[in-house]
Structure formats: structure tokens, C-alpha cells
N, C-alpha and C positions, 0 to 999 in steps of 0.2 A: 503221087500222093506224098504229101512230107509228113514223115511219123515223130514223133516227139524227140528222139534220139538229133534226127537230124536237122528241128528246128532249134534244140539247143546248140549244134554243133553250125551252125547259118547265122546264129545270133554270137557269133565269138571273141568280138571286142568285146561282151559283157561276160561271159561264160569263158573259161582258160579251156586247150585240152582237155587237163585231166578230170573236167569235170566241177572244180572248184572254183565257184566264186572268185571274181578278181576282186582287188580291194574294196571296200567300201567307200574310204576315200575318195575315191575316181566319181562318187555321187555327188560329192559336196555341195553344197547352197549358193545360186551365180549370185545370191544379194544378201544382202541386209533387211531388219526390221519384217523377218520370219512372220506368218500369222500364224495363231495356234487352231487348233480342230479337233472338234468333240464329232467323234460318228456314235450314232446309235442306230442298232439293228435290230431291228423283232424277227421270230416267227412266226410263219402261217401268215403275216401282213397281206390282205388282199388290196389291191388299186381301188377297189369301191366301198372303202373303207374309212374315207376323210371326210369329214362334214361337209366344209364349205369347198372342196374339190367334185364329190362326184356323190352323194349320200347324206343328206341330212337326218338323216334317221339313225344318225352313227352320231354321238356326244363326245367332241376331241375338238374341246374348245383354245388346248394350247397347241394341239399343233393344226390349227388353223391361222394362231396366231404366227407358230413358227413360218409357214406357208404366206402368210401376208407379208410377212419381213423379205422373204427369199425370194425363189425360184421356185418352182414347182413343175419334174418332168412327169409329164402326164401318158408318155409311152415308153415305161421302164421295162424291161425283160430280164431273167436269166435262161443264161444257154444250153441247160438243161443237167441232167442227173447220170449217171450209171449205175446208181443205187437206190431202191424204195427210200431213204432218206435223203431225200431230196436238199435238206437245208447242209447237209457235209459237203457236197460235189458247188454247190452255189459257194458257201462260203470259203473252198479251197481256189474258186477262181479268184474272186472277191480278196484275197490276201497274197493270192501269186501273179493275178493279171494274166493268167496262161489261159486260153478258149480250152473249151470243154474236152476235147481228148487230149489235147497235150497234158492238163492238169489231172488226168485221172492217173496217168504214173508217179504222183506225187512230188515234194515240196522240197526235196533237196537239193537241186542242183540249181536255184533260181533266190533271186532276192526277194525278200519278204515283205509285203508294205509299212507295218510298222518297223522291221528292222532297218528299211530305205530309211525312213525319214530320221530315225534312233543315228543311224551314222551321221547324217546330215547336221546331230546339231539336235534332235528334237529329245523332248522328255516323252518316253514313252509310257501311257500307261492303260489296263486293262484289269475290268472287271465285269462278271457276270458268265453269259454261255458265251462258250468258245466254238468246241464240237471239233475240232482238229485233233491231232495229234501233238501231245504234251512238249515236243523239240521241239515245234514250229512258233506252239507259244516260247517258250523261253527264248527264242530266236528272235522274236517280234518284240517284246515289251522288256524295258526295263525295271519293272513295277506292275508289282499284280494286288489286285484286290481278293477277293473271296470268286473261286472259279469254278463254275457247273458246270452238268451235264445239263440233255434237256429234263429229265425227272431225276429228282434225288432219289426217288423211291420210285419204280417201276409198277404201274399199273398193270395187274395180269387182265389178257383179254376175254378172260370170262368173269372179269369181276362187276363192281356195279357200275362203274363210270362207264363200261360198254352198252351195246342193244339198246339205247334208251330212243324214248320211252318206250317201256315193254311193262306188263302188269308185277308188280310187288316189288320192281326196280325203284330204292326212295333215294337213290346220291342225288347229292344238291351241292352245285359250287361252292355255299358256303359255308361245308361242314369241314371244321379244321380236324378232325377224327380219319381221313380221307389221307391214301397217298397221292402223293405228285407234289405240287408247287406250295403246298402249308409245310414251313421249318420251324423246329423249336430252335430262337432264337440264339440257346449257349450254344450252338453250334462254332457261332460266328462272335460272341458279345459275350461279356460276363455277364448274364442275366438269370434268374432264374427258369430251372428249365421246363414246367409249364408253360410258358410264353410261344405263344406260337403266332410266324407273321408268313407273308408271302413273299416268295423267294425274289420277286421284283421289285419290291421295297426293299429286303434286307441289302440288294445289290446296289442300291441307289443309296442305301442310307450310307453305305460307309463307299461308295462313288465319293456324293456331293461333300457326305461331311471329312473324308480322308483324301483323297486321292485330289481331285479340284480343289480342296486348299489349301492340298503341298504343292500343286502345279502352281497356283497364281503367285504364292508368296515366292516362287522362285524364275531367276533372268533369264532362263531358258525356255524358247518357246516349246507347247506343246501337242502331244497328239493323242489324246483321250477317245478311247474306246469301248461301250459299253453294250453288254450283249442282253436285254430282254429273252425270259421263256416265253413270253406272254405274246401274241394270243396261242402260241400250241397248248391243244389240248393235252391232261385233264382240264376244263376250262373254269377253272376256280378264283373265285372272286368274292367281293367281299356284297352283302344284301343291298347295301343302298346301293352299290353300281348296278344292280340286277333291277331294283323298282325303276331305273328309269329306262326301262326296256319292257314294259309290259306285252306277255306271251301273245296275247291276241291282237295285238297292234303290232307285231312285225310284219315287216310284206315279204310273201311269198317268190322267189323270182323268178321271172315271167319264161326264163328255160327251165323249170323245174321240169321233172320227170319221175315215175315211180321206179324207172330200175333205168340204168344207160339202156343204150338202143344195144349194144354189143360188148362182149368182153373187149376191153381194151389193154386188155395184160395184167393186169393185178387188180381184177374187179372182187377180192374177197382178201384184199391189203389189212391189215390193221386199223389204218384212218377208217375204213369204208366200214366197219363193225361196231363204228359208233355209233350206229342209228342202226334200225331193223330193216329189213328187206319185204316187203318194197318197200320204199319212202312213201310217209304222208304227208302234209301239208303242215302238220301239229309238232310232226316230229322235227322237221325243218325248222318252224317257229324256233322250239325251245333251243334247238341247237346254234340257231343265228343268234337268238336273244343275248345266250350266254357268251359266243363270243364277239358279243358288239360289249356285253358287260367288260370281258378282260383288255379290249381295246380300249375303254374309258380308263380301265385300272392304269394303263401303257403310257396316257394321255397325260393323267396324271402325273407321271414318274417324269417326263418328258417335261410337264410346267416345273418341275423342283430342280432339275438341270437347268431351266431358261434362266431363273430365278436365281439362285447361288451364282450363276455364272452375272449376271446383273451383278449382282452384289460383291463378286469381286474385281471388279475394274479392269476388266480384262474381256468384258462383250463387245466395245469396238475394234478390237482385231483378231476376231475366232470368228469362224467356220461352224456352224453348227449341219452334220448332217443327218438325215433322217430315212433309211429304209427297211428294206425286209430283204430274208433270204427268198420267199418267194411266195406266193400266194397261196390260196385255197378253195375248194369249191362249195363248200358248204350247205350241201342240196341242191346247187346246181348243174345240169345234165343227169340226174339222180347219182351223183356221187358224193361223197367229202370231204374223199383227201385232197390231195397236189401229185396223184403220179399221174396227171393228164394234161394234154397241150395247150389246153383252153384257156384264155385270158384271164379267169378266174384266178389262176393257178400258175399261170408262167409271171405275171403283167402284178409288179407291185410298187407303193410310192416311192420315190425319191425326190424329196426335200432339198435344198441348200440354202442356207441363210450366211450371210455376212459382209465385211465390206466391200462393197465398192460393186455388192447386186442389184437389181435394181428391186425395188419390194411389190410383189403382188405379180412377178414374172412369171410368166408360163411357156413351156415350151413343148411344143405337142413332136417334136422329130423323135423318131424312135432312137434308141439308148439302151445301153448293159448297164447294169446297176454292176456290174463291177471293172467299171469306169472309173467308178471313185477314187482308184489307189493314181490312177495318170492325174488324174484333175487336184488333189491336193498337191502332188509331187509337184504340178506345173504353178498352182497359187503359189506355194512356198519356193517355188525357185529353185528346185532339187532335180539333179538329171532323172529321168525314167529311165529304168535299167531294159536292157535292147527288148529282155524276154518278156518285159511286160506285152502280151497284142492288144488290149483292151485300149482305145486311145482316149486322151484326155477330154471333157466335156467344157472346158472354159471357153472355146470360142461359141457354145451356144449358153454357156451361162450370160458372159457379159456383153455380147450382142448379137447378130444376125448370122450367125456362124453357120456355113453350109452344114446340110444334112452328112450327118459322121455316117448313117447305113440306109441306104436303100430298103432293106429289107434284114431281119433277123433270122435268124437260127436257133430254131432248141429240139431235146434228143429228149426222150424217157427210155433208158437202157437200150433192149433189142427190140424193143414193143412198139416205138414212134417215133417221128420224126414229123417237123414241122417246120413252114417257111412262113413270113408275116410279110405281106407291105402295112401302110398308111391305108390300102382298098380292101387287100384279100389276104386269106388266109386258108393255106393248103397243109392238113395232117393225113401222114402216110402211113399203116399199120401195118407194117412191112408183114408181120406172122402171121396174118391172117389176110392179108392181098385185098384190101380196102384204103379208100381213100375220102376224105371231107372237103370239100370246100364251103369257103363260107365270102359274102361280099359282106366284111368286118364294116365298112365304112357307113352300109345303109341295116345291118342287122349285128352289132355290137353284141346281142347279148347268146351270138351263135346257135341259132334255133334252125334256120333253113339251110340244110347242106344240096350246095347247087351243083354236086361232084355227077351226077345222072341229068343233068340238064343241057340239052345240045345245042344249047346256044349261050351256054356258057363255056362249050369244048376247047376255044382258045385258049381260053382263060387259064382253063384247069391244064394246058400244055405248058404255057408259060409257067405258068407258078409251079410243074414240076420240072421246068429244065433248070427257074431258079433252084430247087432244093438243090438237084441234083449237081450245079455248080458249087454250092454251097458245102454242099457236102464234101466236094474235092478236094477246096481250100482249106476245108478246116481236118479234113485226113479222118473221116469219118471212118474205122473199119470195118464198118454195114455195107459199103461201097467194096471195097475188099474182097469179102467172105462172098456177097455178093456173085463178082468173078470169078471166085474159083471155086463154083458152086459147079 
């Protein structure tokens, strides 16, 4: 089993001895005429959350557009968590390129994907949630805009944005009186300070109007990175994104359930307290409603990026990216949150647009969304630093590029573990000596678990020898504890 110590010590043309970083230098750019690249990330982004991709009933009429320019991978993952907050352990691989155990020792001893490209030559810059630790940013970006958590203000979980709906419960997304995502404006602006906007506009306003108009005006290529709260809950948004979601015209999804079948490790999480127990049909509504509403909010923010970026002469050679830290379930399996294996929840978009893609591209092979840091390094012509494992995506961006994984891997701490193909999909609940299979190819929305069916016995053999190779390679220490049990 190779444990993180001694894949940084295997990877040692990029890592010295003692630990330190070799030059940056040694990253340099093999060419000229650099493309610049805007990523944007949300939270909680589920995969069945793009209109013209997989949900018409979801209003995200720009990045449908971004989506008809681009590429669109339609089986994106992350490799999972070792913390109920799921969106830190995604977005520390997502910045280090390191797989799921080796990044849970943290961000020091490895190169950083905006600091890779910042040496290379690149103008860094960032604004919005971050969710890292404060050296990793300063490591990464040369230029920050205004930087959040996920709540400015912390919801307590017996207030009223929780249990809903429950009787005399009145929160409504669009009361700016509410903590979470409503800021009074002079935080950030000289405004007066009644003024009060949502934290994903304030992000975007001085994004588009500061930061992408000191990028363009300047001969330095760029690499722009903007972090959405939105859709994580508290889910607040503003009334007209809500009227075009009416509560009784949502559809229910057809895995719903009044409570999971079993504890799956954190079945009384904080996500999961947002609705009451059991789940109904009503309560699912108004919770989908409102975040299909903060997905429009997102949509939006997304066309005023396409737009500024049009408008400064600088859209034919940028990269626009587009995903999530990870998904969510949102009344599906009777759960809410993302601390489960389920495609709702591991399985979120990822977008690319720019030169020289082909437009309205789809690529169905399965993919890490934190690929992204190999795949820009490889556009721009910048070495990948050895520790990055995540490999680059351009040979299936720009043509028929063999499948990068057979099969994926994702963990939920000590409570799950999971294997994917393109057919099947095997979850393992180690603390409780249970198992699911599901045949993903012909039951997508994982309703019939074929794990007790004996004529699926192969099946469920195979897909556990894959886990448990998987598990090897990636130095899983469930495998471990395991043995010297």
C-alpha cells in the first residue's frame, strides 16, 4: 500500500528530500500565445441540474448556452470525502491534483494549481468561496477579490431555515432579514448600509466589474477563478427566480423514499435536518423548488461572466470552465444532503468551452472533476507537476481519446465506499456489513439494489474485487485497519 509519505517521496523529480517544493521554474510554458481560463465552481451542483443536458424543468438558459459552445462531460465524479463536508476534501483534491488519501494529509508539500500556472507566466486571480486554508490561498492567486466562507452568518440548526416545512415555520428564500447568503452591501462597497444583496452577485459584481477588467487590459495571460455559495443551502434567492418554479409543478423523483432504507452513517447530519422525518412528497417539492430557484440565481451570474468576457476581446482564446464540488440528493433515497454514494451526490456537471472545441461535444467516459488542474496545465502548455495523479482530459476534449478510467472510486469517511463502471455500481457499508448493487446502465435513478439476487452473484464478485483493487492503489486505510483487525 503506498501511503502519502511515500508517494510524495516516488514522485521526487518534483518534490526534493527535504520536503520542499523544487523550483517553480522547472514548470515553465513549452510555447507561446498562453490561453487564458475562467473556472467557476458552485456547491451542492447536482449532474441533473442542466436544462438542456439532463432536466428541463431546471431554467439555466446560459449555461446551456455555455454547454452548446463546449464540451459537456456527462459522467463527472469526485473521489470522495473524510469529512461531513464534503465540498473541503473535493476542493483540496481539485487544487492539489493528489486522489483522495494522499490529499487528506494536506497541501504543503505539493504544487498548487493556481500557483503551477501563476509561475508559468499566468495572472492569477480569485474570488468568492474558497473553503481551504488561508496559505493555500495566498499560495495560489496573485490577486484576490472579496473571499468567503460557505455562510457569512451561520444558521443555527434549530432555527427556522431548518425542519421545514413543519407548522408555524414562515422562512422564505426571499427574506433578506434571514442569515446565510443576504450581505449588507458596505461590507464590500461604499454603500449605504441598509442595502442588502446576495453574496453571489456581490462576488460577481466586483469578479466581472474589477478583476476580468484588470485581466483583459493586461499582456499577461490569465487564470480566473470564481467560487459560487449557491445552490448550498440556506437556499435564498430572490421571488421572481422562485415564481418560475411553481411548488406544485415540481416532480417528485421517482427514488424518493419516506426515510432511507438504513442508517448510512450520518443519517441525522445537518443537511438531513432540513426537512422533517419522514420525507413527504410536499416537503421535497418546496425543497427542489427552491434549489432549482438558486440554480437560476447561479445561471444567471454565469451569463454576466459570458458577457463581460464577450465584451472584452478576450473570448477567443479563454477556456471557460464550469462545475461543482459535488452534488446532492435532495429528497432522493429519503435523504438531502451529499454524505452518500449515490449519483445524486458523488456525479456533478462539468462544462468546457473554448478554442479549438468542438461546440455541442459530449463525452459520456467517466472523469474526476479534478482533472481540471492536468487539462488546463496541458491547454496552456505548462508541465504537470509529477504529484498531480488526476490526468489530463484533453485527449477526450478535442477528439476520441481512449477512456482515462474504467471505473471510479469514491469514500464517505469510515461509513462507505464505492466502485462505478459505465454498467454497475457497487456501495460497501463497511460499519454495518452491507452492500448495494445497482445495474446504473438500465436503472439510473438507483432504485433496485440487485446485491441478494443470485444471478447477479458474478457481478456483485467482480465489482467487489474491482473496489477492493482500487482500494489498494489509491492506499485506502479501511484496507489497513482492515488487516490488523
Amino acid at each position: 500500500m503506498m501511503n502519502r509519505r511515500n508517494f510524495i517521496e516516488l514522485m521526487g523529480t518534483g518534490i526534493v528530500a527535504a520536503g520542499k517544493p523544487l523550483p517553480l521554474e522547472a514548470l515553465a510554458p513549452r510555447s507561446s500565445g498562453r490561453p487564458n481560463f475562467i473556472f467557476m465552481i458552485c456547491d451542492d451542483l447536482a449532474f441533473r441540474t442542466i436544462g438542456s443536458l439532463n432536466n428541463p424543468e431546471v431554467h439555466t438558459p446560459n449555461i446551456d448556452k455555455l454547454a452548446a459552445s463546449g464540451c459537456a462531460f456527462t459522467h463527472c465524479f469526485h473521489q470522495g470525502s473524510w469529512s461531513p463536508a464534503v465540498c473541503t476534501p473535493s476542493r483540496t483534491m481539485l487544487n492539489s491534483g493528489l486522489s483522495a488519501f494522499h490529499a487528506e494529509a494536506g497541501l504543503d508539500e505539493v504544487h498548487l494549481w493556481g500557483q503551477t500556472l501563476g509561475a508559468a507566466g499566468y495572472d492569477t486571480y480569485i474570488c468568492g468561496k474558497w473553503h481551504l486554508d488561508p496559505t493555500a490561498l495566498q499560495r495560489s492567486f496573485k490577486e484576490m477579490g472579496p473571499i468567503g466562507p460557505g455562510m457569512f452568518e451561520s444558521t443555527p440548526m434549530a432555527g427556522a431555515a431548518y425542519n421545514r416545512p413543519s407548522p408555524g415555520n414562515h422562512w422564505e428564500p426571499w427574506d433578506k432579514t434571514q442569515k446565510g447568503h443576504w450581505l449588507h452591501t458596505d461590507l464590500w462597497r461604499n454603500e449605504h448600509p441598509d442595502r442588502i444583496e446576495h453574496a453571489d452577485v456581490l462576488y460577481n459584481d466586483y469578479f466581472v466589474d474589477h478583476l476580468l477588467n484588470k485581466a483583459a487590459k493586461r499582456n499577461a495571460p490569465f487564470f480566473m477563478y470564481l467560487g459560487f455559495n449557491s445552490p448550498h443551502d440556506p437556499r435564498q434567492s430572490f421571488k421572481e427566480d422562485l415564481a418560475l418554479y411553481p411548488q406544485e409543478d415540481i416532480q417528485v423523483p421517482p427514488n424518493f423514499l419516506p426515510e432511507h432504507l438504513f442508517d448510512q452513517g450520518d443519517s441525522r447530519i445537518r443537511d438531513e435536518v432540513l426537512a422533517p422525518f419522514p420525507r413527504t412528497k410536499e416537503a421535497v417539492q418546496l425543497h427542489r423548488r427552491e434549489y432549482y430557484a438558486l440554480i437560476t440565481l447561479v445561471d444567471q451570474q454565469v451569463g454576466r461572466v459570458m458577457e463581460a468576457l464577450a465584451q472584452s476581446g478576450k473570448a477567443d482564446n479563454t477556456y471557460i470552465i464550469l462545475t461543482a464540488d459535488h452534488g446532492l440528493a435532495v429528497g432522493e433515497h429519503g435523504l438531502m444532503g451529499k454524505q452518500n454514494l449515490y449519483d445524486c451526490s458523488i456525479r456533478m456537471p462539468l462544462i468546457i468551452s473554448g478554442p479549438g472545441i468542438t461546440p455541442g461535444k459530449r463525452v459520456d467516459e467517466l472523469v474526476y472533476q479534478h482533472s481540471a488542474y492536468a487539462t488546463t496545465c496541458e491547454l496552456a502548455g505548462v508541465l504537470v507537476p509529477q504529484t498531480v495523479e488526476f490526468p489530463s482530459l484533453v485527449p477526450l476534449l478535442h477528439g476520441g481519446g481512449k477512456p482515462v478510467h474504467e471505473a471510479v472510486f469514491c469514500y464517505y469517511r469510515d461509513f462507505q465506499r464505492m466502485v462505478r463502471t459505465r454498467k454497475h455500481k457497487l456501495i460497501l457499508y463497511p460499519k454495518i456489513k452491507r452492500i448495494q448493487l445497482f445495474d446504473i446502465e438500465n436503472d439510473p435513478w438507483e432504485i433496485h439494489d440487485l446485491s441478494a439476487d443470485s444471478s447477479h452473484a458474478e457481478t456483485r464478485r467482480e465489482m467487489t474485487e474491482r473496489l477492493v483493487k482500487m482500494q489498494q492503489e489509491l492506499g485506502d486505510p479501511l484496507l489497513q485497519a482492515d488487516s490488523s483487525s
